[in-house]
N, C-alpha and C positions, 0 to 999 in steps of 0.2 A: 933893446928898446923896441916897442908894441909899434910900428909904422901904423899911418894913418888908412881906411881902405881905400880914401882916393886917391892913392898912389900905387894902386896895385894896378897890375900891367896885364894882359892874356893873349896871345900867342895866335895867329892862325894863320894857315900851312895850308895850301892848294897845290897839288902835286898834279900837273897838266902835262901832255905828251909831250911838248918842247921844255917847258922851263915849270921848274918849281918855285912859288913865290912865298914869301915867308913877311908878315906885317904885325907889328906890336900896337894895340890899342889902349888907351888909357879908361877910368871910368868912363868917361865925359865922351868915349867914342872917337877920340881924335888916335890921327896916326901918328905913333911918335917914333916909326922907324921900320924899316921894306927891307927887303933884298930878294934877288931874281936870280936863281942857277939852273944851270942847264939841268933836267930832268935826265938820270942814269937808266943802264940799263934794269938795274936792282932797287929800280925806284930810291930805295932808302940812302945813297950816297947821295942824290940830289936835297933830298929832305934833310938832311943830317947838315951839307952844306950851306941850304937854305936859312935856316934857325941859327947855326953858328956866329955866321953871317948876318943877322937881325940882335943876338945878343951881344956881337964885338961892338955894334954901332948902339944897344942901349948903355956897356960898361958897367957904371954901379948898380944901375938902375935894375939889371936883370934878374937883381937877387926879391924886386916886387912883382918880379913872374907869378902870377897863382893857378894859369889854367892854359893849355897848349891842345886847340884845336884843328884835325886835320881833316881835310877831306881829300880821297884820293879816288882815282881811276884804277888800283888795284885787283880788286875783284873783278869787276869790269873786263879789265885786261888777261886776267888768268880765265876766265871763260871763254871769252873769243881766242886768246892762243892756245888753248888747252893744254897750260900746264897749270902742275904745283895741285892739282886738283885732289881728293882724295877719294879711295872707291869706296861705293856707295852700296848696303843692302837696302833695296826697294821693299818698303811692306804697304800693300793697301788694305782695310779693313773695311768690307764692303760688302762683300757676300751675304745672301745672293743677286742684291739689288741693283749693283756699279760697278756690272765685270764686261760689259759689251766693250769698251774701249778700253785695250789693255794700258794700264803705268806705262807713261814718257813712248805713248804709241808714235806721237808726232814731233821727237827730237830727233836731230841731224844725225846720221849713224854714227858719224868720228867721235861725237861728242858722247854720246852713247857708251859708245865703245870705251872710252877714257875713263869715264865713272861709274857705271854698274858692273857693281860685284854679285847681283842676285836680283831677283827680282819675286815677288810672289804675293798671290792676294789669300789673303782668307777671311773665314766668316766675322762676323762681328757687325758695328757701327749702329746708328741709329738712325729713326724717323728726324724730320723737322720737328715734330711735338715731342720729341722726348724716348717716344715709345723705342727700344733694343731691336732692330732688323732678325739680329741672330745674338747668342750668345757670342762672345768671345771666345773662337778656339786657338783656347791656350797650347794647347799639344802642337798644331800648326803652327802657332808663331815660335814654338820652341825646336822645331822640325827644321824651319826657315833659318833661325838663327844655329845652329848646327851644322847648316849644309855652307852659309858664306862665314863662318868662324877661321879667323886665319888671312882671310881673303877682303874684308870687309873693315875700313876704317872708319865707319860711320855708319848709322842706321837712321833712314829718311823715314816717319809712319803718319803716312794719311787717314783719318776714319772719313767715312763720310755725314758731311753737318758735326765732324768735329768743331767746329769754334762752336757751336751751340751744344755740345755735348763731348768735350775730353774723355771722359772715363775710359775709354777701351784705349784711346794713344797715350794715356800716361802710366794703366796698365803695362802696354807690352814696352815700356821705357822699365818700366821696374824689371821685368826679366829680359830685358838686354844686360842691363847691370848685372843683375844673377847669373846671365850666363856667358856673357863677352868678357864680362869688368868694366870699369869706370872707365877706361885709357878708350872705349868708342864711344865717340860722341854720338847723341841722340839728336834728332831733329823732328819736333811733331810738327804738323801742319797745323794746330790749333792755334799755336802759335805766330804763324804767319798771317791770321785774320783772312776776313773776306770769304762767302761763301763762294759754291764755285770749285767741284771735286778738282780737275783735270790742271786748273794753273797755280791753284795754291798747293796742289803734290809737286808740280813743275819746282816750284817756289822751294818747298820742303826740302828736291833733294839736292838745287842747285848752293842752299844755305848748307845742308852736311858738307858736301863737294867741297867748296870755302873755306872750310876751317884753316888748314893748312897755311894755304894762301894768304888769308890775313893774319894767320896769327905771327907768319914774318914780319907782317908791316907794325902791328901792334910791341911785336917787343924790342925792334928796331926803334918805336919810337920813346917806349919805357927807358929804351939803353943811352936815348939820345940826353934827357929830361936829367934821367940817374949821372952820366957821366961831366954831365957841366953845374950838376948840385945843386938844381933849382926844386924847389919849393911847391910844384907844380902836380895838380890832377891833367889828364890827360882826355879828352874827347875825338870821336869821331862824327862826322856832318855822315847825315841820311838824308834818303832819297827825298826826304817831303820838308827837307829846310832845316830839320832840327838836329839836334845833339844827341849822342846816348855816349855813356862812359866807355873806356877803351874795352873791355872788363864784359860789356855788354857786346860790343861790336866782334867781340871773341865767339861768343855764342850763337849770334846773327849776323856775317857777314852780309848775308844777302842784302841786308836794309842800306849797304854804304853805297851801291852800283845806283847811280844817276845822283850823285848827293853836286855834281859838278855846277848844273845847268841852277839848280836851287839857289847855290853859294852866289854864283858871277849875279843873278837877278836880284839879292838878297842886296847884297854886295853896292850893285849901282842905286839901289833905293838908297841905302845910307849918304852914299858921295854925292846926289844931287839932292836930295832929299824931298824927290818925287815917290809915291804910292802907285802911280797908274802912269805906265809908260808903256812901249816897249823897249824891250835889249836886247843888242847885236852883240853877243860874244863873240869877236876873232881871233881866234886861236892860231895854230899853223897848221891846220890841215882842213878843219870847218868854220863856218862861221853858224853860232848858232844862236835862232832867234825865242824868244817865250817873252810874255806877258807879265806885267806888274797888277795883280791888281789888290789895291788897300794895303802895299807895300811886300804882298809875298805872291810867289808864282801862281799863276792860274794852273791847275792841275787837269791830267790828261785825263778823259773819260773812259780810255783801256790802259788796259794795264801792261805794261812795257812788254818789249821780244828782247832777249837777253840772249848772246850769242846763238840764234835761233831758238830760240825756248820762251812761249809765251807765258808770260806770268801772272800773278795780280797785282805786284809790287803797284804803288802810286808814285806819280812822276811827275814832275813839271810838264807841262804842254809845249813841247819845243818840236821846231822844225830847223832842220840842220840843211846847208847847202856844201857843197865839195867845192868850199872856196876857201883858204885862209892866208896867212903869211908866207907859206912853204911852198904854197901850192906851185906845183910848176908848168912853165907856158911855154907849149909845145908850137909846134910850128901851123900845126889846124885846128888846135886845141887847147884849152886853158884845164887842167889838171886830168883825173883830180888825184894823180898821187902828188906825194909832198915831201920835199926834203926834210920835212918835218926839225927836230932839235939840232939837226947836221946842217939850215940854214947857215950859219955863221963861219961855212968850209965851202959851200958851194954854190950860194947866191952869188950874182955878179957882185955886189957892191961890196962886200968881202973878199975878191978875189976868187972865185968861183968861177967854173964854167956855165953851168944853170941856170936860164931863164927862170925866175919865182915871182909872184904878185907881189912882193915887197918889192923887186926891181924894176914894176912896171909903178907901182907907189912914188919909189921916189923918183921917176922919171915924169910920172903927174906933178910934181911938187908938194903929193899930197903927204910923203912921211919924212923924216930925215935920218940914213939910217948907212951905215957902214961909207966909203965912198962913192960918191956920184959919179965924178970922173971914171970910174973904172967899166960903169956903161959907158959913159960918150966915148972911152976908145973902143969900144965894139961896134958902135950902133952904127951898122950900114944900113940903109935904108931900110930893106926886109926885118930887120932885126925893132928896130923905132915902132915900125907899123906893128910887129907883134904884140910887141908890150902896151902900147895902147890899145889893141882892141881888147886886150885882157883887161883892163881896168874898166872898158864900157863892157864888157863882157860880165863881170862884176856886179857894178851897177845896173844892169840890169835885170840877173837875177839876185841881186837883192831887194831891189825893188817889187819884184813878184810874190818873195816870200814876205815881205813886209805886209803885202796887202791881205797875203791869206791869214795872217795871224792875228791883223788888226781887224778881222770881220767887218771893216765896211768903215770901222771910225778915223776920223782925219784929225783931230784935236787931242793924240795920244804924241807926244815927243819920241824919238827913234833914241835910247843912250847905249852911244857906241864903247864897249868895254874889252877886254881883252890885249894879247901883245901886239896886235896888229889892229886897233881899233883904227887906225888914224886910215887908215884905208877907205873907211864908210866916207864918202862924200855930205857935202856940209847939209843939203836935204835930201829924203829918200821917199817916193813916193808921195812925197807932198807933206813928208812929216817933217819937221825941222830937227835935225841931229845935236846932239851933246856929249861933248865928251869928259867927263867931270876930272881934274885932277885926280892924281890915281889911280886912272882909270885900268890900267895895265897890269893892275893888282888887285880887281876887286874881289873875284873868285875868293882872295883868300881873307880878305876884308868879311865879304860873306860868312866865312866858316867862324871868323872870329867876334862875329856879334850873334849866333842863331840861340836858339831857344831850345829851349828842353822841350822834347813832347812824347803822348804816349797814345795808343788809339784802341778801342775796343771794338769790335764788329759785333752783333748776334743777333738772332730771331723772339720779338717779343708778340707776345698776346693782343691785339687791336682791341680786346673787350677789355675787361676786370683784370686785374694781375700789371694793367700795361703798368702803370704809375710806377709799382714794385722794382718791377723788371728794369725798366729806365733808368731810377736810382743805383740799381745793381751796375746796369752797365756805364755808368758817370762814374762809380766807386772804381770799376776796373781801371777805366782810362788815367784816370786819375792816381793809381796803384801803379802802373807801366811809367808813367812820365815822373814819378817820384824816384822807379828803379833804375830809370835811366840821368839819375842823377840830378832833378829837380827840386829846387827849395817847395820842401813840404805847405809854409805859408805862405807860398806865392801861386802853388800851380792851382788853376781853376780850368773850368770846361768849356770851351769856343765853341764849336762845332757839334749839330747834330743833324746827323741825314735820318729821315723816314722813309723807307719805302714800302708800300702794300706787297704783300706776295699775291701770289696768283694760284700758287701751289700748296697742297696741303692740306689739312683733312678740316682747320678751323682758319677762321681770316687772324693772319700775322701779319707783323712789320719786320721789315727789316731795318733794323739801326745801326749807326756808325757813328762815332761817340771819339770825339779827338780833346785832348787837355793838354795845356804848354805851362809852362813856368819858369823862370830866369836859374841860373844853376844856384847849386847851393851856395857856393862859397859866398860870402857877404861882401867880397872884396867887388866882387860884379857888379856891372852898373845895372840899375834900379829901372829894368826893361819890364814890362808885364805883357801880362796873359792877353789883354784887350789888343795889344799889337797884329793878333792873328786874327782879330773878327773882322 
């Protein structure tokens, strides 16, 4: 028997450095069922546990699963520890225009060292207007692929004003195939969007790097989905709030690293069902702060440092302080390292020997959390005075970062989210605090209502031609956010930046062209495209 679609259920999974939460939403947006486990070393046994654990508590009901959203700190994490990574051959196509500063001149050596398998520029790319710099030398790039054959598990290819001109990066993509095989992955920079030679190559070969790395988490999470027989498509949360298929995230790891701060602000918009706030994510090692505004993150004006490597990724606009649940409180000092997910073995009120911000919490009476007594039989004097001045210590840099983030406004609400929200004091800088039911799980709340989106960058004509052009790049965005798994009559176009160039032989614009749309499946609930304007 055909189930009705509002009873179909969708799944979303926020995999955070303490605990992974896992919450089941119904059409109508309501939660009809959480669970919280400790975050593994191998990520996917917290995730696998998390979900088990939300399907035992839905029973029959899990077989109207249709859709299992995850966002993780995965990639994220394999960049800053440098593993799992894979080696990269560097190609830029540039010549003779864009060789003064060589490929990844300004990445960290270790990092460096991890993933270049080769590195090498040659002739090719193009003007801004279209016009070939050089031909494409084929023989060089076939020289290049020769010399890292063997050595090379991915090939990263920048042109430059690629996004406004692919032909020489999907070129030498075709004879990587001719002369690697299919088994190396390709990664063009056109594809990464945003002009900008030097962070979208960054971008390029930190996305080849990746493959590996997620693609453990992607079939860990296929295996999870496959193994308990649900009915379910599978997404991953990106960095700018929205969705792409698991499938897609395979191709583009890079887009999943900051998909966190998106989710948790996403996340509390729902629970209180405020548009324009701020949000205090506290986590166990940070508490991190970013903006609501018209219900989705206000976005950072540069583009993110990824394990030292500037990128052009887009990000939420977050400011992080080195305070959280874990944090632990020294005896001159309040962190910022953190017992982080091992709270539950070494905080005091669990039996611990460890001073942590959750121990000077509930010694405020601000949280309620393993036993109390097992402070008061410690607390000699020295020890009382610690832990308070770690919670005024606290509060008051969070009240500094609250003010830099609120640019000056007082009529914005502070909503505290996260597993250690209950820590924010009941006003912060003069903002009144909220902690909406939930709240301790909104991150993955977040991941489980986002939207499909897709975005186009390029350089159009200011005279005659613009109008063409424009519709051209609506169609692309619009093409991206349908690949990523968006209902074809739902997605439309939000977003469109104009900016003048300065450079260039005729007056251009530069456009950025963003489209959203609810996922396909029809079982979803009935979100639209205007959500994002």
């Amino acid at each position: 028997m055909t189930r009705h679609p509002s009873s179909r259920l969708r799944i979303g999974i926020d995999v955070g450095g303490t605990n992974t939460d896992a919450v089941a939403l119904d059409a109508r947006d309501r939660l009809v069922a959480r669970a919280k486990r400790p975050t593994t070393d191998d990520v996917t046994g917290g995730m696998r546990a998390a979900l088990e654990a939300v399907l035992a508590e839905l029973g029959e009901r899990s077989r109207d699963v249709r859709a299992v959203m995850l966002g993780t700190t995965h990639a994220t994490n394999a960049v800053a520890e440098r593993q799992g990574l894979a080696r990269v051959g560097v190609l830029r196509i540039a010549g003779p225009v864009a060789d003064a500063v060589p490929p990844l001149a300004a990445w960290p050596s270790d990092l460096y060292g991890k993933v270049v398998a080769g590195v090498a520029g040659v002739g090719g790319g193009h003007l801004i207007d279209g016009h070939p710099v050089a031909p494409l030398d084929i023989e060089a790039v076939k020289r290049f692929l020769g010399e890292v054959a063997g050595r090379a598990e991915a090939i990263a290819v920048t042109s430059v004003f690629g996004p406004v001109h692919p032909e020489h990066e999907l070129r030498v993509a075709e004879l990587v195939r001719a002369e690697l095989g299919t088994a190396v992955r390709v990664s063009m920079g056109h594809q990464m969007g945003a002009l900008g030679l030097l962070a979208r190559e960054n971008s390029t070969v930190l996305n080849a790097a990746l493959g590996p790395a997620i693609a453990v988490v992607t079939a860990a999470l296929s295996r999870v989905v496959t193994d308990h027989g649900l009915d379910a498509a599978t997404y991953f949360a990106q960095n700018d709030g929205t969705l792409m298929e698991a499938a897609h995230a395979d191709r583009f790891p890079v887009l999943t690293i900051g998909s966190g701060p998106s989710n948790s602000l996403r996340g509390a918009a729902l629970l209180t069902g405020r548009s324009d706030a701020i949000v205090a994510d506290v986590g166990g090692t940070t508490t991190d702060l970013g903006v609501l505004v018209d219900g989705f993150a206000r976005e950072s004006a540069a583009g993110c440092v990824i394990g030292g490597v500037q990128t052009n990724l887009s990000m939420p606009d977050v400011l992080s302080i080195a305070y959280g649940g874990g944090t632990v409180v020294h005896d001159a000092r309040v962190g910022p390292d953190s017992v982080d997910r091992a709270i539950t073995t070494r905080a005091l009120v669990f039996g611990g020997d460890t001073p942590t911000l959750s121990d000077a919490g509930v010694l405020a009476g601000r949280i309620a959390l393993g036993d109390r007594d097992r402070i008061a039989d410690r607390r000699d004097g020295g020890a009382a005075a610690r832990l308070k001045t770690a919670v005024e210590d606290f509060d008051t840099e969070l009240s500094h970062a609250v003010s830099l983030v609120s640019h000056g406004r007082r009529d914005q609400p502070v909503i505290a989210v996260g597993g250690a929200a209950g820590l924010v004091p009941d006003t912060v800088g003069g903002h009144a605090v909220e902690r909406p039911r939930n709240a301790d799980v909104a991150n993955a709340v977040g991941a489980a209502i986002a939207l499909v989106g897709g975005e186009h960058e390029t350089v159009v004509p200011a005279g005659s031609g613009r109008r063409e052009a424009l519709q051209e790049a609506r169609a692309t965005a619009v093409e991206r956010a349908i690949e990523r798994g968006a209902d074809p009559d739902d997605v439309s176009v939000v977003r469109i930046r104009e900016v003048p160039l300065s450079y260039g032989g005729r007056r251009s614009i530069r456009v950025t062209v963003k489209a959203v749309g609810r996922l396909a499946d029809p079982g979803l609930p009935p979100q639209t495209a205007a959500d994002y304007e």
